[in-house]
C-alpha positions in Angstrom: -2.4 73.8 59.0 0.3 71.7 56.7 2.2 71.9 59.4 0.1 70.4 62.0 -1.5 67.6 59.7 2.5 66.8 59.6 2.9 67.0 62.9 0.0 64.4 63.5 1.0 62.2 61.2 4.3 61.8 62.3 3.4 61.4 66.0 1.8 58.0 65.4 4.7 56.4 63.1 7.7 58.3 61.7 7.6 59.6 58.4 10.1 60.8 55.6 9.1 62.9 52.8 11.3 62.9 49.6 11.7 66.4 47.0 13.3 65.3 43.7 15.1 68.0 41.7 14.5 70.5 43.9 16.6 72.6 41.5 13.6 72.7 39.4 11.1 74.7 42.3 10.4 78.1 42.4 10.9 80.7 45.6 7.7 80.0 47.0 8.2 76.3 47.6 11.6 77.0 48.6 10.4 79.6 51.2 8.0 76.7 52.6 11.1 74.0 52.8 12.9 77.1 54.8 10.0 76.7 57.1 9.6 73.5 57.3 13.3 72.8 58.0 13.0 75.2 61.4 9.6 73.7 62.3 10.9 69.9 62.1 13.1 70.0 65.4 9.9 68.6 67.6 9.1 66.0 64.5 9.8 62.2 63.9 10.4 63.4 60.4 13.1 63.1 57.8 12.6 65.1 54.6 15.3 64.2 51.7 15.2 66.8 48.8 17.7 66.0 45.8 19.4 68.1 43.2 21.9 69.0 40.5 24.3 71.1 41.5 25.7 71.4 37.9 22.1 73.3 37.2 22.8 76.4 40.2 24.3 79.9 39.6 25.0 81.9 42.5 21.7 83.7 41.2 19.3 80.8 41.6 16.9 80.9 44.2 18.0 77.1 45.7 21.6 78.8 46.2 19.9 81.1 48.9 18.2 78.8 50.5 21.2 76.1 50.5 23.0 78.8 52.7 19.6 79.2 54.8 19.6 75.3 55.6 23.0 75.0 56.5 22.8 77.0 59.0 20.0 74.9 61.0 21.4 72.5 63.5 19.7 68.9 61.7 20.1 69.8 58.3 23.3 68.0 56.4 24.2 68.0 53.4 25.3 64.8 51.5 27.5 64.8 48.2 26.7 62.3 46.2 30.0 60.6 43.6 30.2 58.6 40.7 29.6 55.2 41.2 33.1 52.8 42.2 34.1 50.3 39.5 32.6 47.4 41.1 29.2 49.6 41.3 29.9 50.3 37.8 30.4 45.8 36.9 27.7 45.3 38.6 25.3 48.1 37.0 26.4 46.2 33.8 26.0 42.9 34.8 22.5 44.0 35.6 21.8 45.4 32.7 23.3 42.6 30.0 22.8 40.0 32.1 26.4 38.7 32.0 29.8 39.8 33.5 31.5 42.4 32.1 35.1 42.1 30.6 37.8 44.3 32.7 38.9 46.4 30.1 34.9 47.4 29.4 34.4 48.4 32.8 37.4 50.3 32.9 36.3 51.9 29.6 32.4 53.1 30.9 33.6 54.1 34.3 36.6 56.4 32.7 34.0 57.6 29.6 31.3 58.2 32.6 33.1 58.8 35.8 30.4 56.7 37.1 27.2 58.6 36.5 24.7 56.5 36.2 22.0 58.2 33.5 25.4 58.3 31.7 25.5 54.6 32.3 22.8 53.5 31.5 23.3 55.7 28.3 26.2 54.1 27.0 25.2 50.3 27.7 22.2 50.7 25.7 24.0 52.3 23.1 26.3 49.3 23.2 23.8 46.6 23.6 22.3 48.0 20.5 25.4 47.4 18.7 25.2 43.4 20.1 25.6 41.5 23.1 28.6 42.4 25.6 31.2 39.2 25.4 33.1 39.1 28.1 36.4 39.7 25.9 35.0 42.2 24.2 36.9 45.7 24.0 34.2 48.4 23.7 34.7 51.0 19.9 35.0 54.2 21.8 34.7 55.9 18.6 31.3 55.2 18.4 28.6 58.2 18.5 27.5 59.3 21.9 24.2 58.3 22.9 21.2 60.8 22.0 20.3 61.7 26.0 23.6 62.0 26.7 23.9 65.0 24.0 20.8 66.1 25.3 22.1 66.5 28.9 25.3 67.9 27.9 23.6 70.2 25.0 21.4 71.9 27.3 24.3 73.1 29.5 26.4 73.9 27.1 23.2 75.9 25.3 22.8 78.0 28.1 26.7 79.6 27.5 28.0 82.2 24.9 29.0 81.6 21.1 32.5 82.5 22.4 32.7 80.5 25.2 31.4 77.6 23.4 33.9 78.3 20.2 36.7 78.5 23.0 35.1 75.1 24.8 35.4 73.6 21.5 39.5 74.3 21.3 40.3 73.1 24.6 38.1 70.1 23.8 40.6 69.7 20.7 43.5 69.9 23.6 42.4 66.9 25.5 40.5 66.7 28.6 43.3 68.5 30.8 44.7 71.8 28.8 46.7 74.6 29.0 46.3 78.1 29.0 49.4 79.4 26.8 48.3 76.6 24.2 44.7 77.3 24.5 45.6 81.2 24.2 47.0 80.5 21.0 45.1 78.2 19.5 42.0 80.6 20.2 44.2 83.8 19.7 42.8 85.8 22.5 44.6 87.4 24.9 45.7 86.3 27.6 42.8 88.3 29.6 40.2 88.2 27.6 40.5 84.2 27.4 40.6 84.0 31.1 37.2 86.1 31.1 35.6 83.7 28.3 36.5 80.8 30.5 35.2 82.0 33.9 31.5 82.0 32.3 32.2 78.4 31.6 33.5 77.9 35.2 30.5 79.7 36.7 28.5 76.9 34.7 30.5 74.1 36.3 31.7 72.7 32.6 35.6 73.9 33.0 37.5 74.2 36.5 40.8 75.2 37.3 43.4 72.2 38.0 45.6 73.7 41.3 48.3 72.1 43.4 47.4 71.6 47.2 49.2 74.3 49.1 49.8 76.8 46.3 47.9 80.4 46.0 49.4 81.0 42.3 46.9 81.3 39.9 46.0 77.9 37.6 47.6 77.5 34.6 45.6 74.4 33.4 42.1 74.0 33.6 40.2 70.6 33.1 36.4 69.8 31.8 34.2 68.4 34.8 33.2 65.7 32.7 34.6 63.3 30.4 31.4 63.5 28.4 31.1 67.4 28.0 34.7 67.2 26.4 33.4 64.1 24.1 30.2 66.1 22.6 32.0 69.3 21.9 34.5 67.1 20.0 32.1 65.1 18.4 30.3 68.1 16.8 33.5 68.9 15.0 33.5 67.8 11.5 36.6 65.3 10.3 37.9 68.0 8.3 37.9 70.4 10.7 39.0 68.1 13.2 42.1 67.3 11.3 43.2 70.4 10.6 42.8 71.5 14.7 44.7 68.6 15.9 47.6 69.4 13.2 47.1 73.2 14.8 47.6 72.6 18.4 50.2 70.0 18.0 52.2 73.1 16.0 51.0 74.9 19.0 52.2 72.5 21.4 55.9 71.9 19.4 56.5 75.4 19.1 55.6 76.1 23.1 58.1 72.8 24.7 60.5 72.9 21.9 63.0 73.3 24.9 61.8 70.6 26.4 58.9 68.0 24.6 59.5 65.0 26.6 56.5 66.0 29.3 54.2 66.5 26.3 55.8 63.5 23.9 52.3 61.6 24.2 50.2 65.3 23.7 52.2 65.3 20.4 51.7 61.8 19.4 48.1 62.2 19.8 47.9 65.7 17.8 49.7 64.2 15.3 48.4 60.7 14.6 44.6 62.5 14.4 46.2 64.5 11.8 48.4 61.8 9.8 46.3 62.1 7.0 46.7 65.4 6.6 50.5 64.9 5.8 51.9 65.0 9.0 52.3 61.0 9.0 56.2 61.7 9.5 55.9 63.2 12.9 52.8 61.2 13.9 55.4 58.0 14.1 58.7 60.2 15.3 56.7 61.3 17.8 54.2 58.2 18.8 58.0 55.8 19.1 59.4 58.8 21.4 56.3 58.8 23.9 56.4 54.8 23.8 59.9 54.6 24.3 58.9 57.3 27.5 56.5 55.0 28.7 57.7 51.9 28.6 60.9 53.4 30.3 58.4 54.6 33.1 56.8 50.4 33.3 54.1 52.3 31.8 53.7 49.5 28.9 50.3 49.3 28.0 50.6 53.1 27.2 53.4 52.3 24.7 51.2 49.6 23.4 48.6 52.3 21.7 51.5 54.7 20.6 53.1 52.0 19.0 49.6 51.0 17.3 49.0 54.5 16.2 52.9 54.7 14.6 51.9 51.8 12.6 48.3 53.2 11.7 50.2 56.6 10.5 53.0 54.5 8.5 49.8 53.5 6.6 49.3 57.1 5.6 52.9 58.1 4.6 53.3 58.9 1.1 55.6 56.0 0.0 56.0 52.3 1.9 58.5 51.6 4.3 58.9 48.3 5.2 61.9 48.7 7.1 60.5 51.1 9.4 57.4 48.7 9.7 59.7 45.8 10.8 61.2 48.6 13.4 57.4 49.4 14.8 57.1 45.8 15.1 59.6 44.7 17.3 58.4 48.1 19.3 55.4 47.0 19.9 56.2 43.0 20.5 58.2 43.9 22.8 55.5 46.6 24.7 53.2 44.2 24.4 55.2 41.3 26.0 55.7 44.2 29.0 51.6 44.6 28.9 51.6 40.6 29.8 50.4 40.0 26.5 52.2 36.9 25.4 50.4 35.9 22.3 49.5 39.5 20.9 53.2 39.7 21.4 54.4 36.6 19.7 52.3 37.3 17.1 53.6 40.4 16.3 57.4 39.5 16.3 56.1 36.7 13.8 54.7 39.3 11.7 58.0 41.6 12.2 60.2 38.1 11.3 57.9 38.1 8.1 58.6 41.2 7.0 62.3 40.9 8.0 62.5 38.1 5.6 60.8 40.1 3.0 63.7 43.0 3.7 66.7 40.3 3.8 67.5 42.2 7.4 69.0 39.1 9.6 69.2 41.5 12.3 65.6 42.7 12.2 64.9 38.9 12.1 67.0 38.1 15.1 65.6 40.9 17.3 62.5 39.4 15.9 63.5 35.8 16.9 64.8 36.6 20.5 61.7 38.6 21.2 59.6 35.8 20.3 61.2 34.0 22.8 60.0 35.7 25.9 61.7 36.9 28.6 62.8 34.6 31.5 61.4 31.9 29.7 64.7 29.5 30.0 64.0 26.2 30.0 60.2 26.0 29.7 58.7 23.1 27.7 59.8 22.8 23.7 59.0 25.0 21.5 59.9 24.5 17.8 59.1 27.5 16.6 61.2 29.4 18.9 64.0 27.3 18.3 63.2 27.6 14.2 63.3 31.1 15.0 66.8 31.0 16.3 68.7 28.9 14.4 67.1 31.0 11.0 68.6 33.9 12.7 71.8 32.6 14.0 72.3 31.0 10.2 71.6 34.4 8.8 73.7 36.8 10.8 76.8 38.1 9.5 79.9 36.4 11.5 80.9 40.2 12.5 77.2 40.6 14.1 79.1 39.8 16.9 76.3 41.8 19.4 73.2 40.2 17.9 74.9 36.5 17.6 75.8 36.2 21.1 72.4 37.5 22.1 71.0 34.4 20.1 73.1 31.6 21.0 72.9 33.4 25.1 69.2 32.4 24.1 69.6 29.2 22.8 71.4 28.3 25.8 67.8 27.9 27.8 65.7 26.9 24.9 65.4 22.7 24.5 67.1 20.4 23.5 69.8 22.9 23.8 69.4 23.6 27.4 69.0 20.1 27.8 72.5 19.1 28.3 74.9 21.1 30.6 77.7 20.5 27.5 75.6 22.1 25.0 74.8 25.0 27.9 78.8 25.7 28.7 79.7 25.2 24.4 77.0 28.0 23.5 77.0 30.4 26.9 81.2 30.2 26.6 81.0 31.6 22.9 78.2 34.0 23.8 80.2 35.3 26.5 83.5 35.6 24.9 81.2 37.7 21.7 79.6 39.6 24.3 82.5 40.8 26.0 84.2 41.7 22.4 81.1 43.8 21.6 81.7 46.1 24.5 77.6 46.7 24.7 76.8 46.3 29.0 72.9 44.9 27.9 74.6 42.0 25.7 76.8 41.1 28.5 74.5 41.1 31.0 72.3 38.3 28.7 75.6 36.3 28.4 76.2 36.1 31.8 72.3 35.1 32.3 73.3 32.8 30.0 75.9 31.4 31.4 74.5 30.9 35.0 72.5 28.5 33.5 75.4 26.7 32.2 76.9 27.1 36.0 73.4 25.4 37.5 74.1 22.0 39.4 76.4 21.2 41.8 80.0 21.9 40.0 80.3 25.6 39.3 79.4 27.5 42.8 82.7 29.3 43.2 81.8 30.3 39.5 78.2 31.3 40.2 79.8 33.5 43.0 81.9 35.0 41.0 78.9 35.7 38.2 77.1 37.3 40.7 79.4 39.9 41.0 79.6 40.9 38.1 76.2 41.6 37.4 76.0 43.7 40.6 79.2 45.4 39.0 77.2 46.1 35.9 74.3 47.0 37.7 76.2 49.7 39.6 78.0 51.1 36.7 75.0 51.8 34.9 72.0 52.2 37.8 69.6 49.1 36.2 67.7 47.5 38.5 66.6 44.6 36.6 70.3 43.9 36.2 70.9 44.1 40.3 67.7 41.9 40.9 69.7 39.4 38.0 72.8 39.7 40.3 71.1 39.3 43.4 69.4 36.1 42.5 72.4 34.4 40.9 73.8 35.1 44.6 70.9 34.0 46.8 70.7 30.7 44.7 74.4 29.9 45.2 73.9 30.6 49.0 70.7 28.6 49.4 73.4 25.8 48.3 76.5 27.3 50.3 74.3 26.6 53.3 74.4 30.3 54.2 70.8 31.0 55.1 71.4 34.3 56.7 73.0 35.5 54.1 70.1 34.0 51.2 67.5 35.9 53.7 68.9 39.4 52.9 69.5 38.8 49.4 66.2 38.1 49.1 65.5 40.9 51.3 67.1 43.4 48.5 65.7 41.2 46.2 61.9 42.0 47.1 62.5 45.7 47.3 64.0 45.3 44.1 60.8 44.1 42.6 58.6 46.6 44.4 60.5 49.3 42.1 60.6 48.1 39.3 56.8 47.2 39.4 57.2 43.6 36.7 55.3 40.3 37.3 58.1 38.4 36.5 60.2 39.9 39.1 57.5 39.5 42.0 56.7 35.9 40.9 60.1 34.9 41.3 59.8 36.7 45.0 56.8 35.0 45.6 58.2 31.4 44.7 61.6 32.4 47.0 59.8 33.8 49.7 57.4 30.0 49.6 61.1 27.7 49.4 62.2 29.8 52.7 58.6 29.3 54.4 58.9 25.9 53.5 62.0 24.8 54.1 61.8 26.1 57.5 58.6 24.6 58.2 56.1 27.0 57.6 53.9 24.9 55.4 50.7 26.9 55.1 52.9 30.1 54.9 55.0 28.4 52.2 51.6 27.2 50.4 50.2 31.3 50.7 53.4 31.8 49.1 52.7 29.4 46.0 49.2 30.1 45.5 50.3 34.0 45.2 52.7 33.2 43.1 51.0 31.3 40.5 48.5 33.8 40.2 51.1 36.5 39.6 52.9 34.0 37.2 49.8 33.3 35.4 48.3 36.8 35.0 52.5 37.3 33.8 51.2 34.4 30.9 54.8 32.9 31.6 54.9 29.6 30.1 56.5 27.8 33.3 54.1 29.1 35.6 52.0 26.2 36.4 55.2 23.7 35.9 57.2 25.6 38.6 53.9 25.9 41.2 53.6 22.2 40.7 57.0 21.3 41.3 57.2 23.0 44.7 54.0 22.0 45.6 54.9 18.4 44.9 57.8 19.5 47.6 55.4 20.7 49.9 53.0 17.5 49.7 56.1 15.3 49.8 57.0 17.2 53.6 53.6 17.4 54.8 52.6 13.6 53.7 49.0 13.6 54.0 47.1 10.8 52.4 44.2 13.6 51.6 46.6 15.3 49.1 48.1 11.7 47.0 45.4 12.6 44.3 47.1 16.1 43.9 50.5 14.3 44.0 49.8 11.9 41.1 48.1 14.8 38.9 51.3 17.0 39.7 53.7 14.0 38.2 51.5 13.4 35.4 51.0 17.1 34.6 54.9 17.1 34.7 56.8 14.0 33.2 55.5 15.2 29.5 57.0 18.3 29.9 60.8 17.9 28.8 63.2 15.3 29.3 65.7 16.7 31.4 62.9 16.3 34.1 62.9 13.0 33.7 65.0 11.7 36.4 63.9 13.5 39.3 60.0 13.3 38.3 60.7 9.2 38.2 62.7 9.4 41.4 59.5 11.2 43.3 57.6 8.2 41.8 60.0 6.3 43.7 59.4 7.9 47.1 55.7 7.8 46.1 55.6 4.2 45.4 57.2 3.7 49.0 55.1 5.4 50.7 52.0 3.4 49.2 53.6 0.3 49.9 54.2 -0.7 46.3 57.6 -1.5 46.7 57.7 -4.0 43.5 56.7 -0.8 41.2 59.3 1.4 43.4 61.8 -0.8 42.2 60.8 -0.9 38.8 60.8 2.3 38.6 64.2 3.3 40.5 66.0 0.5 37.6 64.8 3.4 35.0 67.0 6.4 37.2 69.9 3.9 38.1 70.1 1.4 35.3 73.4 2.9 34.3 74.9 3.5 38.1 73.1 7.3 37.6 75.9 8.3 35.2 73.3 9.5 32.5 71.9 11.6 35.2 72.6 15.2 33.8 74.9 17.3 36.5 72.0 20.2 36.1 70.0 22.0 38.4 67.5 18.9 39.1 71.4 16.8 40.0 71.5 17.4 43.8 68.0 16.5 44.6 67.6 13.8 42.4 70.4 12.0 44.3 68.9 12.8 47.5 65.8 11.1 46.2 68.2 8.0 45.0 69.9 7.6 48.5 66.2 7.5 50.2 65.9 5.0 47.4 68.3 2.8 48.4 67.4 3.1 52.1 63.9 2.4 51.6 64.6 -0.3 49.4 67.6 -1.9 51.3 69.1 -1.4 47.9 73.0 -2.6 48.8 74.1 -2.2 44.8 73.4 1.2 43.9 74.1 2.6 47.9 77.8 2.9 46.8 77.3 4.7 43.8 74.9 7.6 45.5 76.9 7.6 48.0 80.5 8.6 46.0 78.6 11.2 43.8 77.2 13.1 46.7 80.0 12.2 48.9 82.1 15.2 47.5 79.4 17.5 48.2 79.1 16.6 52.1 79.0 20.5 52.8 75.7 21.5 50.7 72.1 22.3 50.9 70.3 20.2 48.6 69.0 22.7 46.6 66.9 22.9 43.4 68.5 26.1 41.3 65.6 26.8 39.8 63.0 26.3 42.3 65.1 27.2 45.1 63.5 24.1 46.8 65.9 23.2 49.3 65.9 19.0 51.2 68.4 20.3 54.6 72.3 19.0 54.3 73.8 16.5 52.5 74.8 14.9 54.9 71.5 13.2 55.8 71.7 11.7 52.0 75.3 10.4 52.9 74.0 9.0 56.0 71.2 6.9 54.2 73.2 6.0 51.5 75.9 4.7 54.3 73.2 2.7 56.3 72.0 0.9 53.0 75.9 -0.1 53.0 75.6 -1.5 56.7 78.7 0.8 56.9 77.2 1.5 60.7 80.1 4.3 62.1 80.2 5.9 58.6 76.6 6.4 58.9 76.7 7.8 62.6 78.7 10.5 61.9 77.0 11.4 58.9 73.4 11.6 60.6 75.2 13.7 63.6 76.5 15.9 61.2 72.9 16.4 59.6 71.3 17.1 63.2 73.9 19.9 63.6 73.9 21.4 60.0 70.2 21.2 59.7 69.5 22.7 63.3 72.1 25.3 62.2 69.7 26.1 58.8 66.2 26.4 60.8 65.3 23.4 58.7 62.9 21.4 61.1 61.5 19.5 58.3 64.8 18.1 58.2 65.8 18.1 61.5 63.0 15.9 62.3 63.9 13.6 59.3 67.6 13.1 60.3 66.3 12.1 63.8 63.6 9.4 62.8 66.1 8.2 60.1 69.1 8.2 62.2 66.9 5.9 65.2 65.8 3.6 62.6 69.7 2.7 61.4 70.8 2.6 65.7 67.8 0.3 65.4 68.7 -1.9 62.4 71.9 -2.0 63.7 70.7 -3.5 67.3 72.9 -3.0 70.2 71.0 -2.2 72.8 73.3 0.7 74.7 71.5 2.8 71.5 67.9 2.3 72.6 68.2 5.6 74.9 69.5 7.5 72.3 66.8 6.2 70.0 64.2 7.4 72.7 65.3 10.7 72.9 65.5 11.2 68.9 62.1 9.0 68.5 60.7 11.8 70.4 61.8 14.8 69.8 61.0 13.7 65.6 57.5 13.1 67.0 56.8 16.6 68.4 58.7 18.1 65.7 56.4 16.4 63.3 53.6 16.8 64.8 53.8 20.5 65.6 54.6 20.8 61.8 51.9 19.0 60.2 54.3 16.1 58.7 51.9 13.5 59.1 53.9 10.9 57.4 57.0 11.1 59.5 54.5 11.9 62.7 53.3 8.1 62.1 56.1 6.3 60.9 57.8 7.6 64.2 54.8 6.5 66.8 55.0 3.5 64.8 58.2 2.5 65.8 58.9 0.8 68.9 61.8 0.0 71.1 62.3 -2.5 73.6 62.9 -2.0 77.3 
């Protein structure tokens, strides 16, 4: 009769019936779902039933009928997971009202695995505690919630006083454990403790952790859940707890004492929970062992908490240690600057300076001092404390330091004003070199010769930069580092960006972005990113070049590099420049503004893109003005640096644009010797096609007509011969304009022809500028 009133009420509309915790009925209702699941092939029904597998034995009456149902043709079974991460942000958002921070996401989802009655648990045990900020890091120490004990208790209840005594060991041993440790640590036998823990894998609280493809039997086993590993813990008292953890790391020692470096963090851990128990000594030996393991593995925010612990378990050894202290310190500062935590960082090497002071250890406060100063972070804006830093340490060290000094003065070389003159560059970088090379020590060469590639930027030292390059890869070779070959490879891409040699550039960059896949660092990939944008660019491939940037910055910010949002601007102020859209002058103006401040070796080229600027606005009278304060002294306090090239480039346009016959002569001698180059910017690797364009402008503004022609034809055919369109298309409107100025008329077809092929060029390209200055020009029949 059930059946039929079913049947009936299904025939007029379909209907879906829904059994919760079906793991709960007895045989009889599980006989009639039997039933009910044969009868239902004529129906428009669908009939959901839910439960717990954790709750079956193979001697409940829902596993028999499980086996029944699978074998009819419509029944399915569906297993439902933890919830994802973003389920898990937004089950919190929901809850708190407010977006979670990343780390506490990561935290409930780990601690849960994404069930959400344990969720909801753990938030409300939170939110009791105070409202969720979104920077807050969640106290994983704290007690677990009473349901959740409730849930796990009853399992756990339902098992033997040996199985749960043996539970309560592995649970000491970690989430993942081992069967010879656990063996020990509950001396049983090897037989009887595999017996013990098959009751506990019948009850779906342990399983065996196997390999894919491999029939041997497991020798580790894991808890099914996070949280039935956290309440067998918890129920431990501190005492006893101590005394365990100091057990099984004896266990563990004694087990890999052939081999600990797979178990250095397992030993850490045992240790540093039982530091106070007197085993503080091998709580830090072993806590600096696994972070040194993990930060050699890019693993840094790992070494981050073993260095924290070390310095929690110097607390507890019998007599203070400062010097050890200082040691943890610059550990840690320097994990944490791998973590992309800059200020945790810096403010830990302050603290290890502090102590070094304390100590009268100037080389604890020089490591100190160059940590501070960040890696890569040449020539970013001033910073007095870093330089403080520096010259305390430099003014400390022993003259026969020789190691530690030329590290210091290698890092003076990019820290202002230092950095700001290429003398004070080649003085300190020549002396760190010549230490460095005395010392004998590969790492403090390899700084030095950083060092002194930024004494080699600009346009005088490219045989040198060559020959730098080489060496590094040497170095790199010798030893296998590949942070040192990615060092070598960029010295060489940046030198052949100049040479011209754009084949060449594009597989250096090619080994150059495999080279920062391995080794997995943000500073590495942002410095691919901002490459792989000057290539897009320069050949024309604005909005790939702008992809490029944007990618970039993000990687460069999330890195917290100092420079990040100066070296985004400056290309993108190169990008604007080629594109010349009158939409994008606001962004132009914020980008110089955001930039002239920033140090005043910038100066020149910044106030030479006001120049251009001005120009293109039509304010000619505040061009000039402002191209008096770049060539006031005929350019020859213009530093020969990286910004050199490009700020000349800017100064012939300058003096085009401005008919400027006076200073035409002088731009055109300095770049004249330089006639073969790229324009290049070293440190952007922003690149404005061959010099020869810049020779040829500088040339027209000198009415010197010939000169100028075989400049500009020598531009067409270098730039063509780089794939720089942008340029390409530039040398042809500039070099109609001078036929033009000049005015013979047996030029005016050779005008037409360049006048055309710049306006397809630019307008294929999106260089809206140059697409109207060109149909803006006319030429008589």
């Amino acid at each position: 009769a059930g059946s039929a009133f079913r049947r009936a009420l299904a025939a007029g509309r379909p209907l879906v019936l829904v059994l919760d915790d079906l793991h709960w009925a007895d045989k009889p209702s599980l006989l009639l779902l039997q039933f009910l699941a044969r009868e239902m092939g004529a129906m428009r029904i669908l009939l959901v039933a839910t439960y717990r597998d954790v709750e079956l034995r193979r001697q409940h009456p829902l596993a028999a009928t499980l086996g029944e149902l699978a074998r009819e043709p419509l029944c399915s079974r569906l297993v439902l997971r933890g919830l994802a991460p973003s389920d898990v942000a937004a089950f919190i958002a929901s809850a708190t009202g407010a977006p979670p921070a990343e780390r506490t996401i990561a935290a409930i989802s780990d601690m849960t695995e994404g069930n959400p009655f344990f969720i909801g648990e753990i938030v409300r045990l939170l939110l009791d505690r105070g409202p969720l900020d979104a920077g807050d890091d969640p106290a994983w120490g704290l007690t677990l919630p009473q349901g959740v004990r409730e849930a796990i208790g009853r399992r756990l209840g339902a098992l033997s006083d040996e199985c749960n005594r043996v539970l309560t060991l592995a649970a000491v041993l970690g989430r993942e454990f081992r069967l010879v440790e656990l063996r020990r640590l509950a001396d049983l036998d090897a037989a009887r403790l595999l017996e013990v823990l098959h009751e506990a894998v019948d009850a779906r609280i342990v399983a065996p952790v196997t390999r894919a493809g491999t029939a041997r039997a497991a020798t580790r086993y894991a808890f099914a859940h996070a949280l039935i590993r956290e309440t067998l813990y918890e129920e431990l008292t501190a005492p006893m707890r101590l005394r365990l953890h100091q057990r099984a790391g004896e266990v563990v020692e004694e087990t890999h004492a052939a081999d600990p470096a797979p178990v250095l963090a397992e030993l850490a851990h045992h240790f540093y929970q039982a530091a106070a128990g007197g085993q503080a000594e091998k709580a830090m030996t072993y806590a600096v062992a696994a972070a040194e393991r993990a930060s050699t593995g890019l693993a840094y925010e790992e070494a981050v908490g073993h260095y924290e612990r070390a310095l929690e378990a110097l607390d507890c050894a019998p007599r203070p240690d400062d010097a050890r202290r200082a040691l943890l310190l610059l550990g840690l500062g320097e994990a944490r600057m791998g973590a992309r935590e800059r200020e945790a960082a810096r403010a830990t090497f302050r603290g290890a300076a502090a102590v070094a002071r304390t100590l009268g250890r100037p080389d604890l406060l020089a490591q100190a001092a160059l940590g501070f100063g960040g890696r890569a972070e040449f020539g970013v804006q001033q910073d007095a404390e870093v330089r403080a830093l520096l010259d305390e340490a430099l003014a400390r060290l022993a003259p026969d330091d020789i190691a530690l000094r030329s590290r210091v003065l290698s890092r003076m070389v990019g820290t202002p004003p230092y950095g700001d003159t290429m003398a004070t560059r080649d003085a300190l970088s020549a002396e760190a070199l010549a230490l460095a090379r005395r010392a004998d020590d590969p790492a403090t060469l390899v700084q030095a010769l950083n060092a002194r590639h930024w004494a080699f930027l600009g346009p005088d030292h490219l045989g040198e930069r060559d020959a730098l390059g080489d060496e590094l890869l040497a170095l790199a070779t010798q030893t296998g580092e590949k942070a040192w070959a990615f060092a070598g490879y960029d010295v060489h891409f940046t030198a052949l960006l100049a040479h011209g040699d754009l084949p060449a550039a594009d597989r250096a960059l090619d080994v150059l972005r495999r080279l920062a896949a391995e080794l997995r660092q943000p500073l590495e990939q942002w410095f691919v990113s901002w490459y792989c944008a000057s290539r897009a660019i320069g050949d024309g491939r604005f909005a790939e070049g702008e992809r490029w940037l944007r990618e970039g910055l993000a990687i460069g910010e999330r890195a917290q590099h100092p420079a990040a949002q100066a070296a985004f601007r400056g290309q993108l102020l190169w990008l604007r420049g080629e594109q010349g859209r009158s939409e994008d002058i606001a962004e132009v103006e914020d980008g110089l503004s955001f930039l002239l401040p920033l140090s005043p070796a910038t100066r020149p080229i910044l106030q030479s893109a006001l120049v251009n600027l001005y120009v293109d606005q039509g304010r000619i009278d505040d061009a000039r003005r402002q191209f008096e304060l770049v060539a006031a002294h005929a350019f020859r306090d213009v530093e020969r640096d990286e910004h050199w090239m490009v700020t000349m480039a800017m100064a012939a346009e300058a003096v085009s644009d401005l008919s400027d016959a006076t200073r035409a002569p002088h731009v055109y001698a300095l770049l004249e010797p330089f006639a073969d180059r790229n324009v290049v910017h070293d440190l952007l690797r922003a690149y404005r096609g061959s010099a020869e364009l810049y020779l040829a402008l500088a040339a027209s503004a000198m009415r010197e007509w010939e000169r100028s022609t075989g400049h500009f034809e020598r531009a067409l055919a270098t730039n063509a011969r780089l794939g720089s369109r942008p340029y390409v298309a530039r040398a042809e409107y500039e070099y109609a304009h001078m036929l033009l100025t000049r005015g013979r008329r047996q030029d005016h077809a050779r005008v037409r022809s360049l006048l055309a092929s710049a306006l397809a060029t630019s307008g294929e390209l999106g260089m809206r500028r140059l697409e109207a200055k060109v149909a803006a020009t006319t030429v008589s029949r």
